[in-house]
C-alpha positions as CSV (number, residue, x, y, z in Angstrom):
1,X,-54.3,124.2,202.3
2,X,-55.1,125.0,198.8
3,X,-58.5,123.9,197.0
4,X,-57.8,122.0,193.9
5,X,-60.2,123.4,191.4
6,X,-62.4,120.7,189.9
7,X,-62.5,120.7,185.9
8,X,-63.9,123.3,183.6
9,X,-67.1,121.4,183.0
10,X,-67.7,120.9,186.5
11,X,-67.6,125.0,187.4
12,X,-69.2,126.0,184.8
13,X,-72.2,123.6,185.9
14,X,-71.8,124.6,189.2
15,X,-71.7,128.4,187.3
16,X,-75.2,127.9,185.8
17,X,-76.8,126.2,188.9
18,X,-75.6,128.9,191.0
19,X,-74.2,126.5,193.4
20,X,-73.3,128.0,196.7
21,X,-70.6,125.3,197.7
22,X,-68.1,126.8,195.9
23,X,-68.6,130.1,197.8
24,X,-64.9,131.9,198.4
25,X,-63.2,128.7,196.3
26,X,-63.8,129.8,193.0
27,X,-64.0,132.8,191.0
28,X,-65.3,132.5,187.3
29,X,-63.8,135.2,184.9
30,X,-65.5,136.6,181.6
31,X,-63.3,137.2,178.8
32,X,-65.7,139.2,176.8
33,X,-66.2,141.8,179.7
34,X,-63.3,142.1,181.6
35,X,-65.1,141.0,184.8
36,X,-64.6,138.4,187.6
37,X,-67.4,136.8,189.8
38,X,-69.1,134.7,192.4
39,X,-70.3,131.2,190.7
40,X,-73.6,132.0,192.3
41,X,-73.4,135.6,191.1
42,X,-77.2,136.2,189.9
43,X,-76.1,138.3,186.3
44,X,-76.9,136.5,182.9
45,X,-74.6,133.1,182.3
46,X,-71.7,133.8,179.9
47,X,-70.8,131.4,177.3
48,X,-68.5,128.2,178.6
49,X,-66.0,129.1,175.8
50,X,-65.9,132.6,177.1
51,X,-65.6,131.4,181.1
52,X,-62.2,130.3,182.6
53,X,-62.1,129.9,186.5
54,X,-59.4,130.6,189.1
55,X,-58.9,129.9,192.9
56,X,-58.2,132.6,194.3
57,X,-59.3,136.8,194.4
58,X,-56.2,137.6,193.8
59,X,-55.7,135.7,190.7
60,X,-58.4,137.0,189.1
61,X,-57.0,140.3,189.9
62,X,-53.5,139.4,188.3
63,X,-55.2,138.6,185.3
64,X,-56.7,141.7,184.8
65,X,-59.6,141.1,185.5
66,X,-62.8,143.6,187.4
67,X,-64.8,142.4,190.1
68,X,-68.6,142.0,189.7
69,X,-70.4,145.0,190.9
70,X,-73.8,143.0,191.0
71,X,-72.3,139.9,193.3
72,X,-69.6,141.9,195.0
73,X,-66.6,139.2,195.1
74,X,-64.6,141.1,197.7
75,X,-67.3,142.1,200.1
76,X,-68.9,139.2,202.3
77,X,-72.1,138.9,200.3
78,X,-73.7,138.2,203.9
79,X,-76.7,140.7,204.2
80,X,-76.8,140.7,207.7
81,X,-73.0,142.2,208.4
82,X,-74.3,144.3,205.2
83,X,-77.2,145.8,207.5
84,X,-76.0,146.1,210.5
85,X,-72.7,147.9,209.2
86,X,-75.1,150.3,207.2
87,X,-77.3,150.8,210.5
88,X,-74.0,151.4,212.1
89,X,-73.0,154.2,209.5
90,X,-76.6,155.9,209.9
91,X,-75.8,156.4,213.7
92,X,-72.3,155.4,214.7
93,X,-73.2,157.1,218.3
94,X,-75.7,154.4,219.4
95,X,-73.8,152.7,222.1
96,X,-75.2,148.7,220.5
97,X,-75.5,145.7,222.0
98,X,-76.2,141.8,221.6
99,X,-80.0,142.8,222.5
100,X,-80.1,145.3,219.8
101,X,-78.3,142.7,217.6
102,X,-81.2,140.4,218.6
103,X,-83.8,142.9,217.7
104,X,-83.1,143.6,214.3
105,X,-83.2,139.8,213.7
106,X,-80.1,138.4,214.1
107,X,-78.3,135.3,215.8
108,X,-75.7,137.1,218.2
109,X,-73.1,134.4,217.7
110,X,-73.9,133.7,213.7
111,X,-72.9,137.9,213.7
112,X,-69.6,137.8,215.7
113,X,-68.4,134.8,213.3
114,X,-69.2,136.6,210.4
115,X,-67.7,139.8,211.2
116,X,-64.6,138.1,212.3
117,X,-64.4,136.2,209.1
118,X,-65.0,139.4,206.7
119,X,-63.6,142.4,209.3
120,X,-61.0,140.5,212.0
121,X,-63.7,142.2,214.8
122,X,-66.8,142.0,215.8
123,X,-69.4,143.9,215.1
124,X,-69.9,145.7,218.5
125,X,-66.1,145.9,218.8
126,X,-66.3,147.9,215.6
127,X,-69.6,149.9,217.1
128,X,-67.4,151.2,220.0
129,X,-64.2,151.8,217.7
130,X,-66.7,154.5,216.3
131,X,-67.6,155.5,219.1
132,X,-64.3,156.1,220.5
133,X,-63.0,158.2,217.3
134,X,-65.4,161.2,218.6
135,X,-63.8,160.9,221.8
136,X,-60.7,161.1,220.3
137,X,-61.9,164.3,218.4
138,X,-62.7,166.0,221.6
139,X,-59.5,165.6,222.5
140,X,-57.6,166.8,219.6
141,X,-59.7,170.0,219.8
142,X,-58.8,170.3,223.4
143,X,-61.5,169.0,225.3
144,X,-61.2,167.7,228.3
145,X,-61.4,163.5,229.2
146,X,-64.7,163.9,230.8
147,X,-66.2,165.6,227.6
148,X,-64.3,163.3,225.6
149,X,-65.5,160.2,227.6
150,X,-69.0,161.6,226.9
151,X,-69.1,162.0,223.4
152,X,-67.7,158.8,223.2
153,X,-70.6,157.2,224.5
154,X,-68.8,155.6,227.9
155,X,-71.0,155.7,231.2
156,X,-68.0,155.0,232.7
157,X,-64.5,157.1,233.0
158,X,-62.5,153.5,233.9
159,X,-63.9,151.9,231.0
160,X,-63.4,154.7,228.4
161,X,-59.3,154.7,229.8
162,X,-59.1,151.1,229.4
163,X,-61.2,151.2,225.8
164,X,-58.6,154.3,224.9
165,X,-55.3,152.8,226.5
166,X,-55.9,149.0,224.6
167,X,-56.5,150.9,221.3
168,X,-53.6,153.5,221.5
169,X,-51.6,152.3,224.0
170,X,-52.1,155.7,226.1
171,X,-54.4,156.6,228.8
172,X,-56.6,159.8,227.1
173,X,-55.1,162.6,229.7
174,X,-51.7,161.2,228.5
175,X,-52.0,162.4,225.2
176,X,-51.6,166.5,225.1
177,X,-50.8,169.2,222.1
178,X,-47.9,170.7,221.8
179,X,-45.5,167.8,221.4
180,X,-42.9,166.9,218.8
181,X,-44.7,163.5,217.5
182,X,-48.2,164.3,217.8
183,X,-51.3,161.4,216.9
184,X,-54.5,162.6,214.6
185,X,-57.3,160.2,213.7
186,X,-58.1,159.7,210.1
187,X,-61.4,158.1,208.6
188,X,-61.2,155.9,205.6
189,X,-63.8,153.9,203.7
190,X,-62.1,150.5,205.2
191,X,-62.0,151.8,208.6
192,X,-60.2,154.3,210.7
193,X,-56.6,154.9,210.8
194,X,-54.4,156.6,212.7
195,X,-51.7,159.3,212.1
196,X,-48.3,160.1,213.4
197,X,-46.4,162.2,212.7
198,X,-44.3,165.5,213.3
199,X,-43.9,169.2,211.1
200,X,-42.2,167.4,208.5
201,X,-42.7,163.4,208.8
202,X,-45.2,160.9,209.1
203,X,-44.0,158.0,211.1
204,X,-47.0,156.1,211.8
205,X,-50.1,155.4,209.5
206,X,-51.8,152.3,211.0
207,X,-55.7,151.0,211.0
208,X,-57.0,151.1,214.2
209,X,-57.5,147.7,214.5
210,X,-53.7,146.7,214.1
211,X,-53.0,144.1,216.8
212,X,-49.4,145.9,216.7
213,X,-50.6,149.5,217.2
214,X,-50.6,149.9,220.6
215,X,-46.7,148.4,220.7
216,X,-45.8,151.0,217.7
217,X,-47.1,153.9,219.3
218,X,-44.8,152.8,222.7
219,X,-41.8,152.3,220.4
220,X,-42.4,155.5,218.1
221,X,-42.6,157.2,222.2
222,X,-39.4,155.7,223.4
223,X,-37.6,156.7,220.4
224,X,-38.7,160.1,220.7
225,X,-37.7,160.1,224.4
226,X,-41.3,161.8,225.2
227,X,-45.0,160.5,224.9
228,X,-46.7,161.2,221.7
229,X,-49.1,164.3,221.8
230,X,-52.1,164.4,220.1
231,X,-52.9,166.9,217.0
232,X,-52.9,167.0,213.4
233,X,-49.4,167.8,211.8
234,X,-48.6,169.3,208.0
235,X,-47.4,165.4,207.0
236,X,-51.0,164.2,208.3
237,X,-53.0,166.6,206.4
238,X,-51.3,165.4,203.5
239,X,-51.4,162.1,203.8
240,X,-55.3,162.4,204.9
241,X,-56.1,164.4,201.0
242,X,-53.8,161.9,199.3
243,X,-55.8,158.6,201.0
244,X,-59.3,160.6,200.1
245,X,-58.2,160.6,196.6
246,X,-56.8,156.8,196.0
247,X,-59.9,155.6,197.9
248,X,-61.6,157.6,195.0
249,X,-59.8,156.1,192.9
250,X,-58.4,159.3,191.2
251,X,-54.7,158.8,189.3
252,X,-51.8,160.3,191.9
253,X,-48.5,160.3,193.1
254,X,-47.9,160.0,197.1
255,X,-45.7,162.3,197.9
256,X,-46.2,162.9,201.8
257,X,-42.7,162.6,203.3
258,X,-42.2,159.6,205.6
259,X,-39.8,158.7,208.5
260,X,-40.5,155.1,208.7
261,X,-37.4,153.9,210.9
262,X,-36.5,150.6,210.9
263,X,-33.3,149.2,209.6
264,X,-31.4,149.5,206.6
265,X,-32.1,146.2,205.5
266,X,-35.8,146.9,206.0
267,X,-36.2,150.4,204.4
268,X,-34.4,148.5,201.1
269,X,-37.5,146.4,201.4
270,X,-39.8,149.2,201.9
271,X,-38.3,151.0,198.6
272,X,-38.8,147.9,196.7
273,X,-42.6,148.2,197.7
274,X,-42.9,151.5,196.8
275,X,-41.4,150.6,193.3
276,X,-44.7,148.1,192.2
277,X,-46.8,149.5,190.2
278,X,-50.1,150.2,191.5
279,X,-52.1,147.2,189.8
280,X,-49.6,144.6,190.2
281,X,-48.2,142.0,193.1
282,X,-45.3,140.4,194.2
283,X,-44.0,137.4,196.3
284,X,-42.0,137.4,198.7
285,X,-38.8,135.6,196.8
286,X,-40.0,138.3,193.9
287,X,-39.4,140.7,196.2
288,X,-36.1,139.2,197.4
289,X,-34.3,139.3,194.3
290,X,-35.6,142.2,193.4
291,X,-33.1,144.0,196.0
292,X,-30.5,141.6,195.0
293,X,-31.0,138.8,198.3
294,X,-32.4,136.0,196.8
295,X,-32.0,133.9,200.0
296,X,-33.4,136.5,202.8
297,X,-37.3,135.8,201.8
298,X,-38.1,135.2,205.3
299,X,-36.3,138.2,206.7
300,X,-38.1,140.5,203.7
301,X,-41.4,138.9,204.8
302,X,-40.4,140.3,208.4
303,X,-40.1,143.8,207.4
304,X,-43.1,144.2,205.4
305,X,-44.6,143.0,208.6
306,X,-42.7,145.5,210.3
307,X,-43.8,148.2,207.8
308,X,-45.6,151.1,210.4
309,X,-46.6,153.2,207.4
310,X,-49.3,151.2,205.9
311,X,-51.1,152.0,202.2
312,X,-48.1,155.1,201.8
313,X,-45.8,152.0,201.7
314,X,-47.6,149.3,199.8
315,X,-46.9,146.1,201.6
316,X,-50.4,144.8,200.7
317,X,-49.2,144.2,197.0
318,X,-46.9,141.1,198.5
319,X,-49.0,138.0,198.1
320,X,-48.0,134.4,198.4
321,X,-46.0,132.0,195.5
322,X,-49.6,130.5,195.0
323,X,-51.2,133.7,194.4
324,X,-53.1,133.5,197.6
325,X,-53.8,136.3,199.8
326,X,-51.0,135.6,202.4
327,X,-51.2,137.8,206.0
328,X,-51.7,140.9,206.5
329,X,-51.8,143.9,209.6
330,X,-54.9,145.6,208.4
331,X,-56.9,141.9,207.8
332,X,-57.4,140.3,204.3
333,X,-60.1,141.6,203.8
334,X,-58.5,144.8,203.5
335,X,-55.7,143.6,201.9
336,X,-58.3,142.0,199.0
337,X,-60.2,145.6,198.4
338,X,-56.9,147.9,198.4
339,X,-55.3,145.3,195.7
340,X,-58.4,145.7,193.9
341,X,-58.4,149.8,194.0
342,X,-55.2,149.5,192.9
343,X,-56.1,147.0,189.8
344,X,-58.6,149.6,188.8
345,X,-56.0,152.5,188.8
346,X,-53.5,150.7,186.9
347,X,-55.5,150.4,184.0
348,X,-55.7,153.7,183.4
349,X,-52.2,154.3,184.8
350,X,-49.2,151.9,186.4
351,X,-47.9,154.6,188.3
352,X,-51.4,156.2,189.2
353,X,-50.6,155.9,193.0
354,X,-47.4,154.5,193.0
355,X,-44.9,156.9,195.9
356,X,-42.2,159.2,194.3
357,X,-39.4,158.0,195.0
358,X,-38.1,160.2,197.8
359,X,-41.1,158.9,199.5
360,X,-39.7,155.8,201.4
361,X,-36.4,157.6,202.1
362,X,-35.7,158.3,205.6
363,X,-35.0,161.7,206.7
C-alpha cells in the first residue's frame, strides 16, 4: 500500500529534527540545488519555501531532481551492509561465514535481513557469488573443474557443481569452448552479469542473481539444439565496453547487436523500451498505447518481464501509474540506481545511452 504523505509542515519538522521514521517514505527535494534527500540527511536545512517532498525515489527522479551525495538516498544508508560489502571488495576470495560476520560485530540475522532488503541476497550468498566468478574464469581460460573448483574457494567438488549448476543451470564440465552460443562473465558496479551470445549476437545479458537465469540459459540451449559453451564472443566484448562506459556515466549510443527472441508482440514491446529516453519512465498503460494496444497492459507487463537482455533493453525505465518502483529481475534496488544513472545522463543528453534503433531488431 501507498504511504499518504502527511502535510508540508509536518515533513519539513520532521526535515529539521532529522526524524528517522520517515526513513524510505519520504524524500525532501531542494529547489535551489537541484538535489533530492533523506529527511534525516545530516547537510544544512534548506528553506521550507524552497522544500517540497515526494513519496517515492522515483518521483523525485521524474522531477529532475539529483540524489544527495552526503545521505546517499538510493543506497541502504546501513553501515554495517556498507562494511561488510567494502571488506568483501578488499578480498572477495575469503570463503566468509556467520562467525566472521559475528567477529566484525554484527548480528548474523540483523545482516541477512538487511542484505535482503537493499540486495534480494544475503550477504554470504553474495560472498560465494564472488567466489564463484574466478571459477568461472578458470574455465573460460580452459582450466580444468578441479582448478576451477579451487580458485573458487570450494573444499568440495559436489558442492562447487551444485553452487555452479543453481546459478547457471549447467554442471561446470558441461560448459566447453568452441560452441555456437558460448557464456562469458561480466563484472559491473551492481553486481555480476552474465553474457550470451554468439559471433554476431548477444542473446542473453542477465545479473547473476536473476531467479530466471538458470531457466533462460536451458531455453536459449534448447533453441540452439546444443548446450551453451563457455567463452567470450565479439557481441560480448561490446556489450562489456559499452556497460563500462554508462556505468561511468559517459554520453553513448548502444549499439551491440541483439537476438533477443521472443515473440512479435514482445519484441514490439522491447522496441518501445528502447525508444525512452535515457532520463525518463514509463507505465505500463504508457507503454501500451505507445505501440498502439491500449488494452494489452498486462501482456506488455509480461514481456518486459520476459526481456533476457537486461540494461541493452531498458525495461527498468517502466515504473508503476503511482510512480512507484514496481518489480523488477535484477531487484529494486538496482532498478532505483540504473534509473538514477540514467537521470544523470539525460541532463546532459536524452539520447545519451538510449539503443540505435537497429538494436532491438532481431536478426
Amino acid at each position: 500500500m501507498l504511504f499518504d504523505l502527511p502535510d508540508h509542515d509536518t515533513l519539513y519538522a520532521a526535515l529539521l529534527a532529522r526524524d528517522p521514521r520517515y526513513e524510505g517514505q519520504a524524500y525532501v527535494c531542494v529547489s535551489t540545488t537541484g538535489i533530492f534527500c533523506r529527511l534525516t540527511c545530516p547537510a544544512r536545512k534548506p528553506r521550507s519555501e524552497n522544500c517540497s517532498f515526494r513519496a517515492t525515489v522515483a518521483d523525485c527522479l521524474d522531477a529532475g531532481y539529483r540524489p544527495c551525495k552526503r545521505c546517499r538516498p538510493l543506497g541502504s544508508g546501513d553501515p554495517a551492509v556498507a562494511a561488510l560489502v567494502a571488506a568483501l571488495e578488499a578480498d572477495p576470495a575469503r570463503r566468509w561465514s556467520e562467525r566472521d560476520v559475528e567477529a566484525a560485530g554484527h548480528d548474523p540475522s540483523t545482516i541477512r535481513r538487511a542484505f535482503k532488503r537493499q540486495f534480494g541476497m544475503t550477504f554470504l550468498e553474495m560472498a560465494r557469488l564472488r567466489r564463484l566468478r574466478a571459477g568461472f574464469g578458470t574455465l573460460e581460460e580452459g582450466g580444468k573443474v578441479i582448478a576451477a573448483q579451487l580458485e573458487a574457494g570450494f573444499s568440495s567438488a559436489s558442492a562447487f557443481r551444485a553452487a555452479f549448476a543453481r546459478l547457471t543451470g549447467s554442471a561446470p564440465g558441461e560448459l566447453r569452448a568452441g560452441r555456437r552460443l558460448s557464456a562469458t562473465w561480466i563484472p559491473t558496479p551492481l553486481g555480476d552479469m552474465i553474457a550470451v551470445a554468439d559471433r554476431t549476437h548477444l542473446h542473453l545479458l542477465e545479473f547473476l542473481d536473476r531467479k530466471a537465469l538458470p531457466a533462460e540459459l536451458r531455453q536459449l540451449a534448447r533453441d540452439a539444439k546444443e548446450p551453451i559453451g563457455i567463452g567470450r564472443m565479439p557481441p560480448a566484448e561490446q556489450a562489456a565496453e559499452e556497460l563500462a562506459g554508462y556505468f561511468e556515466a559517459r554520453p553513448q549510443r548502444f549499439a551491440t547487436p541483439l537476438a533477443p527472441g521472443g515473440t512479435a508482440f514482445s519484441r514490439r514491446v522491447w522496441e518501445a523500451l528502447c525508444e525512452i529516453p535515457a532520463g525518463q519512465t514509463r507505465s505500463y498503460g504508457a507503454l501500451a498505447r505507445e505501440i498502439g494496444r491500449p488494452s494489452a497492459v498486462r501482456a506488455v507487463a509480461r514481456a518486459n518481464g520476459a526481456n533476457r537482455i537486461a540494461i541493452l533493453i531498458p525495461c527498468h525505465r517502466v515504473i508503476g501509474a503511482d510512480g512507484t518502483l514496481t518489480g523488477y529481475g535484477g531487484g529494486l534496488w538496482r532498478k532505483e540506481r540504473l534509473i538514477a544513472i540514467e537521470a544523470a545522463l539525460g541532463r546532459g543528453g536524452a539520447a545519451a545511452v538510449t539503443p540505435a534503433e537497429e538494436t532491438c531488431a532481431r536478426p
